[in-house]
C-alpha positions, 0 to 999 in steps of 0.5 A: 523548437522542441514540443516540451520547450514550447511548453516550457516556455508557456510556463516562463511566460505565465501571468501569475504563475506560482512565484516558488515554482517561477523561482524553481524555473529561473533556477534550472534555466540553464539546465536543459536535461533537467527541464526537459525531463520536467516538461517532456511528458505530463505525470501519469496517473496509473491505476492509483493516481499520481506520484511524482517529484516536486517542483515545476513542470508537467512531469512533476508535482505541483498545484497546476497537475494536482489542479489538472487531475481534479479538474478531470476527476470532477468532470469523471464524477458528474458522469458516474455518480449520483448526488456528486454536488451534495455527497461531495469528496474526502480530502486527507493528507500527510506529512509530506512537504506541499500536502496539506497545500495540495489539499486546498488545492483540490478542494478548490478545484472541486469547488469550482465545479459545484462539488463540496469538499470535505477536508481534515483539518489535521494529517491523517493516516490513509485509511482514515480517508477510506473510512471517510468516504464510507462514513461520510457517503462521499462519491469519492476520496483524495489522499495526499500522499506518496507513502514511504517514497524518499522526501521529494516525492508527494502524490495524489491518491484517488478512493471510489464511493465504497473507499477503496483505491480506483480500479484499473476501468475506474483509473482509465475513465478519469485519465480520459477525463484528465487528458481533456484538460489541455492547459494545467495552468487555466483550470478554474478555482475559487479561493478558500474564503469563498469556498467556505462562504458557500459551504463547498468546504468543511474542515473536519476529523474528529467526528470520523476519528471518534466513528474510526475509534469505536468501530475498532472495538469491534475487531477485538477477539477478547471478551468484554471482561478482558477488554477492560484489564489493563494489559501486561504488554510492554509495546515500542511503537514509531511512526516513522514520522508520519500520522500514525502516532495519535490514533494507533496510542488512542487504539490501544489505549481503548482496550487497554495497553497502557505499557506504550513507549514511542520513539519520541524522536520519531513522533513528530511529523517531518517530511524530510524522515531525519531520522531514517534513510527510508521511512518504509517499515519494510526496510530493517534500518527503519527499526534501529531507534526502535530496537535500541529502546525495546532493549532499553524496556524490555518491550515484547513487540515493536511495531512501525508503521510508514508515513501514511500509515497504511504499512505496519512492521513488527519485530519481536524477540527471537530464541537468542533474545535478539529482536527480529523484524518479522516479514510481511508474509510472517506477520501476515500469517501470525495475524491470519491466524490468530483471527480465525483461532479466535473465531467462532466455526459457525461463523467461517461458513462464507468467510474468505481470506483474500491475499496476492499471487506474490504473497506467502502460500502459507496463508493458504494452508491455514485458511484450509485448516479452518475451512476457509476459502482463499481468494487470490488477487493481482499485486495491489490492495485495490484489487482486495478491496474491490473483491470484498465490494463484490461480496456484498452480491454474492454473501460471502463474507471477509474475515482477512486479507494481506500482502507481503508488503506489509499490507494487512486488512482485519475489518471491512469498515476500512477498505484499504490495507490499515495500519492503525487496526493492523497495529492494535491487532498484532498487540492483542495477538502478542498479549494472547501468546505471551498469557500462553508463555510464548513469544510471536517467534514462538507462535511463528516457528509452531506455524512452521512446524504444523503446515511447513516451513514457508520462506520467501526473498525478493530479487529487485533489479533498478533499470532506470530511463527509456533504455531500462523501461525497454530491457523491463519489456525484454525480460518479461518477454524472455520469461513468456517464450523461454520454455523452462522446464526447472528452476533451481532444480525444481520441477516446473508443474505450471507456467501464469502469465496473467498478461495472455491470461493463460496458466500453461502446463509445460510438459503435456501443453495443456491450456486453462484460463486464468481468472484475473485481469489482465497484467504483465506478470509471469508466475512459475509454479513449481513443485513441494508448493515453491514459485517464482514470480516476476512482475514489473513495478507499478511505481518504482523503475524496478523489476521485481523478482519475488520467490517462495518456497516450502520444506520439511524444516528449517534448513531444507527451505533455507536451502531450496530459497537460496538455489531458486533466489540463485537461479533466478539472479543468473536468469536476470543477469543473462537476460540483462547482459543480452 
């Protein structure tokens, strides 16, 4: 018998084993590639927890790996943080199918160690949970959520005391721990009445959203006389059936903008996204319903944001009065900004804007207009959220950060990308323009023409199984040993490769050190501030392929991003093909 039938069969053979994930079993008895590909390994949990397909097995996710994963973060926390029993852990969840169950679930677990959980009575956005920690003093978070992944998916997301995402050390020591657990089916519980009997779980959240809510008033860059005038803004918001929808309308309606429509059809919660083929604000179709009552109300800004509300999506009317979804480096750089527009010089002094090494280098450029020093990151928020922990030894302050993937960052009380202060903000900066007779384009295409027109594109290629995992390990390896001198007709200057944690100069072979962790990426930087990057995705079976370009107008970087996306889809092919 093979090793994953033995442990399939212990799941058959299990007293009390959930009756739904029984019947789920019996169901695919006679389909030995789906059961094996359900027990041949457990679930990683990587650098930000787990994220995985429901239904029974080890390799999905179901009460018994959720049970595991806390079992191991709760043995991590008796180790590494103080006061764990009294501080206790935040617990949120989505709109996703098993959510608010898998909640219970880890307060269980928790509560079995001694551990007190603090859980949201109600779905909440993510960044809510890293609010929470903070608010709260909790020695960690847990967020029930697989972002905007397709329906049957859900996940478990894990935050460290300061509310930020665990680090890759931190994601290490609790897969030990989690890796000590050897049977997912006999991890000690105590059940709900218990729990709250012994105060070791306490339903919450309107305590937190009041404390999130007032906090918000402070990222306004509009003086106290205007914060109280109602807004001339006409707004088109969905949530994407997610958790948005309460606190982004109850924001904005504090400083003011009352001119909110929602996409009704998209307000409540619904794990199956009906309405969407992907809930991801980074995908246009998402806007459709959207756009249709933006033209419907003339509305100046649409905003969107996915279902944990981490992600926001705008669009805004461009020169030919057609609505426009703007990217995440174009709204990203809009917001950046407007921020330091609108703040007082003095206070740049130690600002910091902290962006990725995949993300638009126009941020930079206008960080550098207002003396203001950029930081950049690994892909990830996490590793934005763990360089704004360590300005508090080193005095530096953060006044923004973002990546391309709809990820933006305004205050620090959060400290994971938010889309609840992300939508507020860019409102209040398309109110700002449009008192100015502008639209956001408008602003956008004024950007452009002060640092340069920045374009980016992205090449994602899906490699699916062992044979697509190993093809990945094959690019990548070609990418490090193929010495290219030019891309697309663009000169290389320097050759990153954050795995060997050298940046590599081609033509005189000169050597430096890169300051980053350790990763499995390669950046080619080129010349006229163009780039080429590849890096493997930490969640999908994909190799992603993002590149980045400047020109003098318009036309010369639509020109530059085509031969570059061109040359680097012919590099993809012909290392696939070989």
């Amino acid at each position: 018998m093979r090793q994953w039938e033995t442990v399939y069969e212990k799941w058959m053979n299990c007293e009390g084993l959930d009756s739904h994930l029984k019947q789920e079993l019996e169901a695919i008895s006679n389909q030995p590639e789906v059961l094996e590909d359900a027990f041949y390994r457990d679930l990683a949990f990587g650098t930000g927890g787990m994220r995985g397909v429901l239904g029974p097995g080890t390799n999905r996710l179901n009460r018994y790996t959720v049970r595991k994963a806390v079992n191991g973060l709760c043995h991590y926390l008796k180790k590494h943080c103080v006061n764990v029993y009294d501080r206790g852990v935040a617990v949120s969840y989505d709109s996703r199918y098993m959510s608010k169950a898998f909640a219970l679930e880890t307060a269980k677990v928790l509560g079995a160690h001694g551990i007190k959980a603090y859980v949201f009575n109600t779905l909440h956005p993510t960044p809510l949970l890293s609010f929470a920690v903070r608010y709260l003093g909790a020695a960690a978070g847990v967020m029930i959520t697989a972002s905007h992944n397709p329906p049957e998916y859900n996940g478990f997301k894990v935050y460290n005391e300061d509310g930020g995402q665990i680090t890759p050390n931190e994601a290490a020591a609790i897969t030990e721990e989690i890796e000590k657990t050897e049977d997912e089916l006999s991890v000690p519980v105590i059940e709900q009445a218990e729990l709250e009997a012994h105060d070791l779980l306490t339903w919450g959240g309107q305590e937190v959203d009041n404390a999130y809510l007032e906090q918000l008033k402070s990222i306004t860059k509009l003086d106290s006389i205007e914060q109280q005038q109602e807004k001339d803004l006409q707004i088109v918001f969905t949530p994407l059936h997610g958790t948005a929808h309460n606190l982004v309308v109850q924001a904005l309606k504090q400083l003011n903008f009352y001119q909110v429509d929602v996409v009704e059809e998209q307000a409540t919660p619904d794990p199956e996204f009906s309405t969407v083929a992907s809930p991801n604000p980074e995908e246009h179709q998402a806007f459709t319903m959207a756009i249709d009552l933006a033209k419907r109300s003339n509305a100046d800004i649409l905003i969107g944001t996915d279902p944990d509300a981490d992600r926001l999506g705008a669009a805004v009317t461009n020169d030919m009065g057609e609505y426009t979804v703007l990217t995440g480096n174009q709204l990203g750089a809009l917001m950046l900004d407007y921020r330091l527009k609108t703040t007082n010089p003095k206070l740049l002094a130690n600002a910091r804007m902290i962006k990725t090494i995949v993300t638009s280098e126009l941020g930079r450029r206008i960080a550098d207009n207002y003396g203001v020093k950029t930081i950049d990151t690994l892909t990830g928020f996490k590793y934005i959220g763990e360089k704004i922990r360590q300005f508090d030894a080193t005095g530096e302050s953060f006044t923004f950060g973002y990546e391309e993937s709809y990820g933006y960052l305004i205050s620090d009380v959060v400290r994971d990308k938010d889309a609840v202060q992300a939508a507020v903000f860019a409102c209040e900066m398309a109110y700002y323009w449009k008192k100015q007779g502008k639209t956001l384009y408008d602003a956008l295409h004024s950007l452009y023409e002060q640092y340069g027109y920045y374009l980016e594109d992205m090449i994602s290629l899906k490699l699916t199984g062992k044979e697509g995992t190993d093809k990945i390990s094959s690019i990548m390896q070609v990418a490090r040993t193929e010495s290219l001198t030019d891309i697309g007709g663009v000169n290389v200057q320097a050759v990153e490769d954050y795995w060997s944690g050298k940046r590599i100069t081609p033509h005189t072979g000169q050597t430096e050190q890169i300051e980053l962790p350790r990763e499995n990426v390669v950046k080619f930087l080129l010349d006229d501030d163009c780039w080429v990057c590849l890096r493997p995705s930490g969640t999908e079976p994909k190799l992603k392929c993002y590149v980045g370009v400047r020109g003098d107008s318009e036309k010369e970087s639509k020109k530059r991003l085509d031969d570059l996306t061109a040359a680097m889809n012919d590099f993809l092919m012909r290392c696939n093909r070989n």
